[in-house]
C-alpha positions in Angstrom: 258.8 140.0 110.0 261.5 141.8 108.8 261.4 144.0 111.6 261.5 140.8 113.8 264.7 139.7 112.3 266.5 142.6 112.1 265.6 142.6 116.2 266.4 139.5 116.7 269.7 139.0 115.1 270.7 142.7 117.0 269.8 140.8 120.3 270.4 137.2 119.7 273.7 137.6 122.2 271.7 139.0 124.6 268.8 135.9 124.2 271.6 133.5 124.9 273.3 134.9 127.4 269.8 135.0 129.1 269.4 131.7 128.8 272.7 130.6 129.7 272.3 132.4 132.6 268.7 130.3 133.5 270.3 127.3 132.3 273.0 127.7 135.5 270.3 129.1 138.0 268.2 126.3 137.2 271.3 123.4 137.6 272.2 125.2 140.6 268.7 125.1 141.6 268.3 121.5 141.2 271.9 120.9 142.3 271.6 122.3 145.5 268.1 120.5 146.2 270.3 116.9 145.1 273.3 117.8 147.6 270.4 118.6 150.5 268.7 115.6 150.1 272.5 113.3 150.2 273.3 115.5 153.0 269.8 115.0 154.9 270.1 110.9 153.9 273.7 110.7 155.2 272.5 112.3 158.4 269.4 110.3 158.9 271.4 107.0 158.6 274.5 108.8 161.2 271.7 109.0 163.6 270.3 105.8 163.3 274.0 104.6 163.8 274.7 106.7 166.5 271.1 105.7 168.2 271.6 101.7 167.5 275.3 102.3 169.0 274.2 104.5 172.5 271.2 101.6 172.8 272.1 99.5 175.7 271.8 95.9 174.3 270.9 93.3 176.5 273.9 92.8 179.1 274.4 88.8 180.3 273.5 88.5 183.7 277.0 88.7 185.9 277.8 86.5 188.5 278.0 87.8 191.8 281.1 87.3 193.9 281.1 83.9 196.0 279.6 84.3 199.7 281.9 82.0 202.2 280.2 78.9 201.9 277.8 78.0 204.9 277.7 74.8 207.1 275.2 73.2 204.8 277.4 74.3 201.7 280.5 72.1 203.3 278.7 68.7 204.0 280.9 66.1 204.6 281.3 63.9 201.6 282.0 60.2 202.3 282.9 59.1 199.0 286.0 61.5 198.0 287.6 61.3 194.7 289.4 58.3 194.1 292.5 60.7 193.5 292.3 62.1 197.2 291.5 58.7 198.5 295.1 57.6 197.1 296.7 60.2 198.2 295.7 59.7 202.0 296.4 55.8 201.7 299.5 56.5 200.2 300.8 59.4 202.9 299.4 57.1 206.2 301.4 54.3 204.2 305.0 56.2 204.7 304.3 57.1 207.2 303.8 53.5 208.6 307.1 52.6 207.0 309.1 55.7 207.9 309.2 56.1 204.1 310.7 59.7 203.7 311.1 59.3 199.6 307.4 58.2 199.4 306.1 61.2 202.2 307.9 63.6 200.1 305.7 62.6 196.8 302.5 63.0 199.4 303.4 66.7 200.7 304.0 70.0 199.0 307.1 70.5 201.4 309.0 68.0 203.9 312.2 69.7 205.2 315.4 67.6 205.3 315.2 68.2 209.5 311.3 66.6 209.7 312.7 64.2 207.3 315.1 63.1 209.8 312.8 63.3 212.9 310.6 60.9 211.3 313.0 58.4 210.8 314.2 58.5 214.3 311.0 58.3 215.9 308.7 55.9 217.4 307.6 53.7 214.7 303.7 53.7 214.1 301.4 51.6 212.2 298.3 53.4 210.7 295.2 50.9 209.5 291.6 51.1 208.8 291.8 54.8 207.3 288.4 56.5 206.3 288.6 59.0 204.5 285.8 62.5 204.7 286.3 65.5 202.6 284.4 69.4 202.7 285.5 71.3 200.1 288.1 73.8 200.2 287.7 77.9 200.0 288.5 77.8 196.3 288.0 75.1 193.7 292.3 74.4 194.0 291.9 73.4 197.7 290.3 70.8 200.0 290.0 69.6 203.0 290.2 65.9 204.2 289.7 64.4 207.5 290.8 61.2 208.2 289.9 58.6 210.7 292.3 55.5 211.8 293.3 53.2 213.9 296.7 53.2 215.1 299.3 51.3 217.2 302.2 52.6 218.5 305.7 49.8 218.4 305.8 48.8 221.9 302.7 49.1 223.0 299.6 46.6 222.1 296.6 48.7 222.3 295.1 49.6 218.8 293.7 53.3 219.2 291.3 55.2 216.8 292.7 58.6 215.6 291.4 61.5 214.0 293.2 64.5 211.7 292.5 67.1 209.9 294.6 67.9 206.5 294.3 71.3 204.1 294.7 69.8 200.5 296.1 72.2 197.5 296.6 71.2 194.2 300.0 71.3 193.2 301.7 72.9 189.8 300.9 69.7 188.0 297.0 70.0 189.2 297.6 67.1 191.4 296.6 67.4 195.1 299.2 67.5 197.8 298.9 67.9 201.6 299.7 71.3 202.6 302.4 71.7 205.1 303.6 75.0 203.9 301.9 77.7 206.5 298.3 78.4 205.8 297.1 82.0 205.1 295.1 83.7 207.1 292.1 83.6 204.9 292.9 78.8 204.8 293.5 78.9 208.7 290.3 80.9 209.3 288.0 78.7 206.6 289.6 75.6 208.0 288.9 76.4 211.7 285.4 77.2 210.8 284.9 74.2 208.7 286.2 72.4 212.8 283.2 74.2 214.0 280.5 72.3 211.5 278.0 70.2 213.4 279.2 67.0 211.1 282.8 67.4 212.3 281.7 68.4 215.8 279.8 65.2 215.5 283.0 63.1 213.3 285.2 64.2 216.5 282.6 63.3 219.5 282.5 60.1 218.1 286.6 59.1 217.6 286.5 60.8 221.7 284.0 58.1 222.9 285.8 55.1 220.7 289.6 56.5 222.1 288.0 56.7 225.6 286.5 53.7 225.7 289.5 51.8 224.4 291.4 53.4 227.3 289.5 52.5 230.0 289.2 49.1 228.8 292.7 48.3 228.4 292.9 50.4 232.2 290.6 48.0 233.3 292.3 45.0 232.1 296.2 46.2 233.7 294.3 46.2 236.9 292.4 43.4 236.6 295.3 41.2 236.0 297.5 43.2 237.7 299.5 43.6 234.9 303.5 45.9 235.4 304.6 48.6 232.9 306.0 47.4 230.2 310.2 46.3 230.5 312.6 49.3 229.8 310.2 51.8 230.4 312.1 54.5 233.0 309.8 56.4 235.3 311.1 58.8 238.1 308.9 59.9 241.1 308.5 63.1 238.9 306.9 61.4 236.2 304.8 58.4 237.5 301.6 58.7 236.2 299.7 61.7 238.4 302.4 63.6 239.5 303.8 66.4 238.4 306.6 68.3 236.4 307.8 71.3 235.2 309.2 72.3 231.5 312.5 73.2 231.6 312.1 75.2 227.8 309.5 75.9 225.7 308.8 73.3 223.5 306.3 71.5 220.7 302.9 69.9 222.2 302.4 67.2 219.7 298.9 65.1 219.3 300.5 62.1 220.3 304.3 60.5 221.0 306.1 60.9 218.2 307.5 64.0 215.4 305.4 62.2 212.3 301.7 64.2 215.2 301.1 67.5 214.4 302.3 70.0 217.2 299.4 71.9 218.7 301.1 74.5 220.1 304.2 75.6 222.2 304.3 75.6 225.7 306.6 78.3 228.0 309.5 76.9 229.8 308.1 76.7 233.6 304.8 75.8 232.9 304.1 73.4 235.7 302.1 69.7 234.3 300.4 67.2 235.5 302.0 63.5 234.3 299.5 61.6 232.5 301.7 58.9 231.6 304.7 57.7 229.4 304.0 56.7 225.9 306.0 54.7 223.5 310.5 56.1 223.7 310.9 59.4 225.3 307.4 60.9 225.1 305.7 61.8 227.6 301.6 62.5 228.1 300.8 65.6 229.9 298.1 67.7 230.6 299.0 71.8 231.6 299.0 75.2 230.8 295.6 74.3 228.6 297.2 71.9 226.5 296.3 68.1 226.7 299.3 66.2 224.6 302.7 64.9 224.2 306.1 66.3 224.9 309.7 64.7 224.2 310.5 63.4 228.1 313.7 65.0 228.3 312.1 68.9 228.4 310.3 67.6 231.7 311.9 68.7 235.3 
């Protein structure tokens, strides 16, 4: 035992040290297992981000872009807002009443020069207005075709009428007659929408009603032998049948008077036939493939 001691106490630094020295192995040991299993944890939940993030989640189904809408998707709609309804009532209105002021409020542009043809021209009277609509190429624009009855001061035949208007809503969102020139993308959708059996069938229609009023009233001048009326001038060049030549190219309007849409220009020495004279200084013409009304003074 003594022995033991005396041992002992000669080596006791060396015991400790020994164990001091499995002490740290052992915390390292363990301490290096502890930072693995954080390190393999942290990377475990990284993936499971990084997996939940790459995962396509369900995408909302996109809506394609809008085909140009079809005949069927333009039917004609009888029954129009009551906002468009006004708006035509109110335009055909000042119109009636040479109303420049009230036109303006109708149109998204009315230069001061229209403004002033309108109020010099012949005056006409529009009743009995229908209004149709299709709907426009974009949810900002319409179109509205209008029926009516009109009668020209002067004359006393009532005759049905038929236009065509591009609506656009204005920068209040209120819609106004387009006068401004279309695009190319408006003029083509509204020249197909002309094309659609309804409107095909719309204009057939207002052509048999105008015709019929025609020969009617034809029928009646000849039947009672009835003269033109007093103050209207006719030349031999311009009696009803003959023919004439345009001395400058001018506006073909739809009918006598600046307030019609022109329907094109026809060259100076296009040669016409003289269909008749309507209302002050217009005169009907049919020539070089237009079937209308120029002012009487660009005839030969």
């Amino acid at each position: 035992m003594n022995n033991f001691r005396e041992w002992l106490s000669d080596n006791l630094r060396y015991i400790l040290l020994l164990l001091a020295i499995l002490a740290v192995a052992l915390l390292a040991f363990f301490g290096i297992r502890f930072l693995r299993s954080r390190s393999s944890m942290a990377s475990d939940a990284e993936q499971e981000t990084t997996a939940s993030i790459a995962e396509p989640s369900e995408m909302p189904e996109t809506t394609p872009s809008a085909a140009p809408a079809t005949a069927e998707e333009r039917m004609l709609d009888a029954d129009p807002s009551q906002e468009v309804v006004a708006l035509i009532n109110q335009y055909y209105d000042a119109l009636s009443k040479q109303d420049v002021a009230a036109l303006r409020n109708t149109l998204d542009f009315l230069s001061d020069d229209d403004a002033a043809k309108l109020t010099t021209s012949v005056p006409i009277t529009y009743s009995d207005i229908k209004t149709y609509v299709k709907p426009g190429p974009d949810a900002s624009s319409s179109i509205a075709y209008v029926y009516y009855h009109y009668l020209e001061e002067g004359t006393t035949q009532v005759l049905p009428g038929l236009s065509s208007m591009f609506l656009t809503k204005n920068a209040s969102g209120s819609f106004v007659i387009k006068t401004e020139q279309l695009t190319a993308q408006e003029e083509a959708y509204l020249n197909e929408a002309g094309t659609d059996p309804d409107i095909q069938a719309l204009i057939a229609q207002v052509q048999t009603e105008f015709d019929t009023a025609r020969t009617a009233s034809e029928s009646a001048q000849q039947a009672g032998g009835e003269e033109a009326s007093e103050g209207t001038e006719e030349t031999a060049e311009n009696t009803a049948g003959g023919t004439s030549r345009i001395l400058q190219d001018c506006n073909v309007r739809a009918g006598a008077g600046y307030n019609y849409n022109s329907i094109g220009v026809i060259p100076a020495g296009t040669e016409v036939t003289i269909i008749g004279e309507r209302g002050k200084g217009w005169t009907h013409i049919q020539g070089g493939g237009f079937d209308g009304y120029v002012g009487s003074t660009f005839l030969e």
